[in-house]
FIZADREN-393513 format. One line per 5 residues: number of its first residue (from 1); their letters; for each residue x, z, y of C-alpha. Coordinates in steps of 0.1 Angstrom, whole numbers. Layout:
// FIZADREN-393513
NUM	A	X:Z:Y | ... $
// end
This chain:
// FIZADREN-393513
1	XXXXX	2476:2448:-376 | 2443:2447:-358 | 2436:2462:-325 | 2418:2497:-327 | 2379:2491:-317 $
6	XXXXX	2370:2503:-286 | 2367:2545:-286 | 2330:2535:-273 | 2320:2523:-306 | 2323:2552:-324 $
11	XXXXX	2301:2571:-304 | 2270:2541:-303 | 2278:2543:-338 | 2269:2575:-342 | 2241:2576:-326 $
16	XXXXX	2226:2546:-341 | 2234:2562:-374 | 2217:2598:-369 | 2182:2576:-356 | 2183:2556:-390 $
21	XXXXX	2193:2585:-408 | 2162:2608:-392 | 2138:2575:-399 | 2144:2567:-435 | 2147:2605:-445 $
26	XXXXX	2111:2606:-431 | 2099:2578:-445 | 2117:2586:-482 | 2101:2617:-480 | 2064:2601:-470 $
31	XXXXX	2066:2578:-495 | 2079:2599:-522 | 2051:2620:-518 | 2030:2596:-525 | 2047:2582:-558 $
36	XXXXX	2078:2594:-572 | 2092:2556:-573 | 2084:2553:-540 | 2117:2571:-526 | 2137:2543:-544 $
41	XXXXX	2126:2510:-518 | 2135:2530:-486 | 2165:2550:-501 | 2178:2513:-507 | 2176:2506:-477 $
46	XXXXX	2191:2539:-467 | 2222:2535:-490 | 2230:2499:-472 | 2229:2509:-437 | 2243:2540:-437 $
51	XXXXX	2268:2531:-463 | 2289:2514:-439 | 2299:2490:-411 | 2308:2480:-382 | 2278:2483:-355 $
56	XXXXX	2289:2457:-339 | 2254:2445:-331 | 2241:2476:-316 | 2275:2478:-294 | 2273:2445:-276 $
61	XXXXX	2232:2456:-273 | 2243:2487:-258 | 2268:2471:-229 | 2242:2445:-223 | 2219:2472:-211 $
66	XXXXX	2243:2492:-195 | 2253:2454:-181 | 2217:2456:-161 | 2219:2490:-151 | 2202:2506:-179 $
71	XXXXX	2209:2542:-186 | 2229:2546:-214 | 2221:2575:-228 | 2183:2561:-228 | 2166:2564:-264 $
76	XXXXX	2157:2527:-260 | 2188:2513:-265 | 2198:2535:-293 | 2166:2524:-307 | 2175:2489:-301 $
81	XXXXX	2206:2495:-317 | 2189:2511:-347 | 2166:2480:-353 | 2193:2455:-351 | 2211:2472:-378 $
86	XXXXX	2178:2470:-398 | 2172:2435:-391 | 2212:2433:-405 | 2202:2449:-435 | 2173:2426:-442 $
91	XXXXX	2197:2395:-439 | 2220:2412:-463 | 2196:2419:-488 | 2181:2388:-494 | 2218:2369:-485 $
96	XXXXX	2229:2387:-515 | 2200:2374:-536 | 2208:2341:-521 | 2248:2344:-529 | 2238:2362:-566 $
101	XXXXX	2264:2385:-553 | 2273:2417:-574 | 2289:2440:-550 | 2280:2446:-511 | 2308:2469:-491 $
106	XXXXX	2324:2482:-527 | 2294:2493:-538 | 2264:2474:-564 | 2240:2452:-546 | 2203:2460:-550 $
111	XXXXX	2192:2430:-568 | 2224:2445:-594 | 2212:2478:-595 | 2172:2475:-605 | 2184:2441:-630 $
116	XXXXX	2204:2467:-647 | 2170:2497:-648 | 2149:2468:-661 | 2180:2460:-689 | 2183:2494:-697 $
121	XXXXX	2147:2508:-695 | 2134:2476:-719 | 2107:2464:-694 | 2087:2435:-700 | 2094:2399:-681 $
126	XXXXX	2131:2391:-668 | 2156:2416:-654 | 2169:2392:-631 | 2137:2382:-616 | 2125:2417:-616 $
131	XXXXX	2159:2426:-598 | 2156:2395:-571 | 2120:2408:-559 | 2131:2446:-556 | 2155:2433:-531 $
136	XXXXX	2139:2411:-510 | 2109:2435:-509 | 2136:2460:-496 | 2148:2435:-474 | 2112:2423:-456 $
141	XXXXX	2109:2464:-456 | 2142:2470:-432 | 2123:2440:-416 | 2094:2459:-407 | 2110:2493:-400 $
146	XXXXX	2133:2472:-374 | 2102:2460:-358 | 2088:2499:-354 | 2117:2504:-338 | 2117:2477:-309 $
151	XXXXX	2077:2489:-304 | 2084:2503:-268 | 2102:2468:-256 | 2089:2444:-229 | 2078:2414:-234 $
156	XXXXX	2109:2401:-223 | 2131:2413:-249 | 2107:2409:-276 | 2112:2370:-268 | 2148:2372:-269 $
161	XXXXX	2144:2395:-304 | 2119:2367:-322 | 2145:2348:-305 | 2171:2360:-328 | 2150:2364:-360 $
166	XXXXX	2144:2323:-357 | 2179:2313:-352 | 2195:2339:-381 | 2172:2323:-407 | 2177:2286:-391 $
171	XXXXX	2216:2296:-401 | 2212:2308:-432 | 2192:2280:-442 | 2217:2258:-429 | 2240:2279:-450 $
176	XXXXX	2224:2274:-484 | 2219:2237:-480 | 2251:2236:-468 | 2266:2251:-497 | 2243:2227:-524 $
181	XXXXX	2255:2199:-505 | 2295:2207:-510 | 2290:2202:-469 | 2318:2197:-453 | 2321:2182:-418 $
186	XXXXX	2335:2203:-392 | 2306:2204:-369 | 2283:2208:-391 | 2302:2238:-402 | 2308:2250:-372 $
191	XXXXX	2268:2253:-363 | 2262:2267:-393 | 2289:2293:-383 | 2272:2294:-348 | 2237:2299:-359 $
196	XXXXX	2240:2326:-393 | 2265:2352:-378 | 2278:2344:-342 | 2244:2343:-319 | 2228:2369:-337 $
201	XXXXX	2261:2394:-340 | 2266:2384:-302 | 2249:2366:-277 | 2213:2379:-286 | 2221:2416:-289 $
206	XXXXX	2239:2413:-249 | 2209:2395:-239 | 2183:2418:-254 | 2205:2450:-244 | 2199:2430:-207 $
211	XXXXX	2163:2425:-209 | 2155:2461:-222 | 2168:2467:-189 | 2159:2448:-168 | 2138:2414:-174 $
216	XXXXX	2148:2403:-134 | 2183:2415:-144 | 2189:2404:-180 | 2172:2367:-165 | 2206:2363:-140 $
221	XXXXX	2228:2380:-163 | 2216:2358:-193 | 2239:2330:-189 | 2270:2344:-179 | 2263:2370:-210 $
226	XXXXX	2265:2339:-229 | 2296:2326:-215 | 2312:2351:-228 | 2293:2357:-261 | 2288:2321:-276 $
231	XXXXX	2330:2316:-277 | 2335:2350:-289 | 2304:2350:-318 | 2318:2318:-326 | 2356:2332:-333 $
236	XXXXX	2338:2364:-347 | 2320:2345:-380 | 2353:2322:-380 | 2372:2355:-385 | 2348:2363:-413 $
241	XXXXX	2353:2330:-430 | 2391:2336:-431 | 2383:2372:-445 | 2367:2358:-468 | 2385:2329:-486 $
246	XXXXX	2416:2357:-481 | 2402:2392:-476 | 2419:2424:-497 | 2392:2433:-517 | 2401:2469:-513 $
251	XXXXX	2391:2467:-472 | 2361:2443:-475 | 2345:2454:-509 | 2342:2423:-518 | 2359:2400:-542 $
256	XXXXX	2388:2382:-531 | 2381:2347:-524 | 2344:2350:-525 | 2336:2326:-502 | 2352:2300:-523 $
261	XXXXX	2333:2305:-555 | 2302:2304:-534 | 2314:2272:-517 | 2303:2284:-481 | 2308:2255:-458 $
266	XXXXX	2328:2271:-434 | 2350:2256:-405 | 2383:2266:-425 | 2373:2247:-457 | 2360:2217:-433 $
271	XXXXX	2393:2217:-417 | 2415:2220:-451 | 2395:2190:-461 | 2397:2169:-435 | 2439:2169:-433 $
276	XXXXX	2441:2173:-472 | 2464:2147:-490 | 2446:2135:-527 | 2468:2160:-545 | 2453:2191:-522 $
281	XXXXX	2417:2175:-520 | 2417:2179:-556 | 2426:2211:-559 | 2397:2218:-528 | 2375:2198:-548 $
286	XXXXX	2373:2230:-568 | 2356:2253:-546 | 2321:2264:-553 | 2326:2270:-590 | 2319:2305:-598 $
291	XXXXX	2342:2304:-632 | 2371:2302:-611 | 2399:2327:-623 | 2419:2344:-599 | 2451:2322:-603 $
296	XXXXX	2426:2289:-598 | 2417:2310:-562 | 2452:2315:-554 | 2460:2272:-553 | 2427:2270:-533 $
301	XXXXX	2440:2296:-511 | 2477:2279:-507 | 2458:2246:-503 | 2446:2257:-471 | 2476:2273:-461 $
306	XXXXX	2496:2235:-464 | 2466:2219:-451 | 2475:2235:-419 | 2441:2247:-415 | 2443:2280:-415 $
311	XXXXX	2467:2280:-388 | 2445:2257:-372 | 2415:2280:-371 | 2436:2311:-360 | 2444:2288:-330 $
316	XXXXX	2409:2281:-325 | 2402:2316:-329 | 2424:2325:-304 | 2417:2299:-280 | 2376:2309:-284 $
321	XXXXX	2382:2348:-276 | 2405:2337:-245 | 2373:2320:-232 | 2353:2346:-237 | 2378:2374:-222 $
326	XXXXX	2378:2345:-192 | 2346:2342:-189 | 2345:2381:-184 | 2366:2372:-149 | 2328:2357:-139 $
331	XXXXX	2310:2385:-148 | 2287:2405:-122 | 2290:2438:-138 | 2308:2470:-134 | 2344:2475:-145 $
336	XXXXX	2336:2495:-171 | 2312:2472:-187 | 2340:2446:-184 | 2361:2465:-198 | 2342:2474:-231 $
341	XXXXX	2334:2441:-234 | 2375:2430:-234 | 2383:2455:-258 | 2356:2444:-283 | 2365:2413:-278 $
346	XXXXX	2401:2417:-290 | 2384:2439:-318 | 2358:2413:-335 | 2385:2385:-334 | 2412:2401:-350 $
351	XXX	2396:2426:-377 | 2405:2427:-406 | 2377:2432:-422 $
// end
């Protein structure tokens, strides 16, 4: 069973939520105003990021500022907060164009949704294509709504935020190629890993929380902050890959072993590979095709239980959020920060979805 989050992260949630919830009603209702079809764009961006998750991003932003002795009931942080679930939104959108996925948290994905209007209203051109560009216009438009919302940062933490925005398309690229090259070397995986998910769910949100603060403050605190958050971003996306090769589609809204019809190259495939006999191999040779039936899943999956490498990454896993909860002992910061910071910790790493 996985830990309980931290009672904190409820209530950042929250407030993160009712800022993006005030925003996009405002900006539905502009828009709508101005044409009916209007209210469709930014209520698809509403229906993402209010439809769910974790706020994860806007938590470890949030104890970052608090970190360097920013107020935490300050609007700029919730702000913050707001934008980097925006700026989480556009990476879903266009990820899911990327992945041709059909469902996103239980729910249709928007390239899904405006394929099927075009199908069923008999528009001209491709329903596909027509379906793809909705969604990463949505997407760039959660881009620029994020980017409203950081407009009262210093230049300090608008470094760290381009920062961010650089490295989480570096990783998805990475990611794609990754995937069309049936990649799978460990350390190669494991930067890809690093550079999609773990710096950008992590270490940048605890260093921009810092620098919204304090630039002086968030500059001392920066590498200590990613002491802690490198190992622990790192164990957080490995997590992810083990939910999903072998998530219950009922917690992740996802279908079970989606990972492995996409063929993500992700450290738990690069390990099963790399201790695979020729028997298993073959059976891992099978990842990435997206006919695979749920019984063909189910070897892959077993596969990587014999392999040994999912136990292998749980201990890695382990090991990686024992650094981090270490590397918390080092830590300048008031109890209380430390605190938060342990118990999300033990959160992220053992989730279950």
């Amino acid at each position: 069973m996985t830990q309980p989050a931290p009672d904190s992260l409820a209530r950042i949630a929250g407030r993160v939520e009712r800022r993006l919830a005030d925003l996009l009603a405002v900006e539905q209702q502009r828009w709508a105003g101005f044409e009916a079809d209007l209210a469709e764009p930014v209520g698809e961006v509403a229906r993402l990021v209010l439809g769910g998750g974790k706020r994860l991003r806007p938590a470890f932003a949030h104890w970052g500022f608090v970190a360097a002795g920013g107020d935490p009931d300050d609007p700029l942080i919730v702000d913050a907060g707001a934008a980097l679930e925006l700026m989480h939104a556009f990476a879903l959108f266009h990820d899911d164009v990327m992945d041709d996925a059909a469902t996103r948290r239980g729910q249709l994905t928007t390239h899904t949704v405006f394929a099927r209007h075009h199908q069923q209203a008999g528009w001209s051109g491709e329903a596909r294509r027509f379906g793809e560009g909705v969604a990463i216009l949505v997407g760039d438009l959660a881009f620029v709504y994020a980017d409203q919302l950081m407009v009262a940062a210093n230049p300090s933490a608008w470094a760290v935020w381009n920062e961010l925005r650089i490295e989480l398309n570096i990783g998805q690229f990475l990611d794609i190629l990754g995937s069309v090259r049936f990649e799978r070397r460990v350390d190669y995986c494991e930067r890809i890993c690093r550079y999609k998910s773990g710096k950008y769910t992590i270490e940048r949100p605890l260093h921009l929380g810092a620098m919204l603060a304090s630039p002086q403050r968030g500059a001392e605190l920066q590498d200590p902050l990613s002491a802690y958050g490198l190992p622990l971003g790192d164990a957080f996306q490995m997590r992810d890959d083990v939910i999903g090769a072998f998530g219950d589609q009922a917690l992740t809204g996802k279908p079970v072993g989606g990972d492995l019809r996409e063929g993500k190259p992700t450290p738990l495939l690069a390990r099963a590979v790399a201790a695979a006999d020729p028997a298993q191999r073959a059976v891992l040779d099978r990842v990435g095709r997206s006919t695979l039936t749920d019984a063909e899943v189910a070897e892959i999956q077993q596969a990587i239980v014999d392999t040994g490498a999912l136990a292998d990454l749980e201990s890695t896993i382990a090991g990686l959020t024992a650094q981090a909860l270490h590397a918390l002992d080092r830590l300048d910061v008031a109890d209380d920060v430390r605190t938060e910071l342990a118990g999300l910790a033990t959160y992220v790493s053992q989730r279950l979805f």
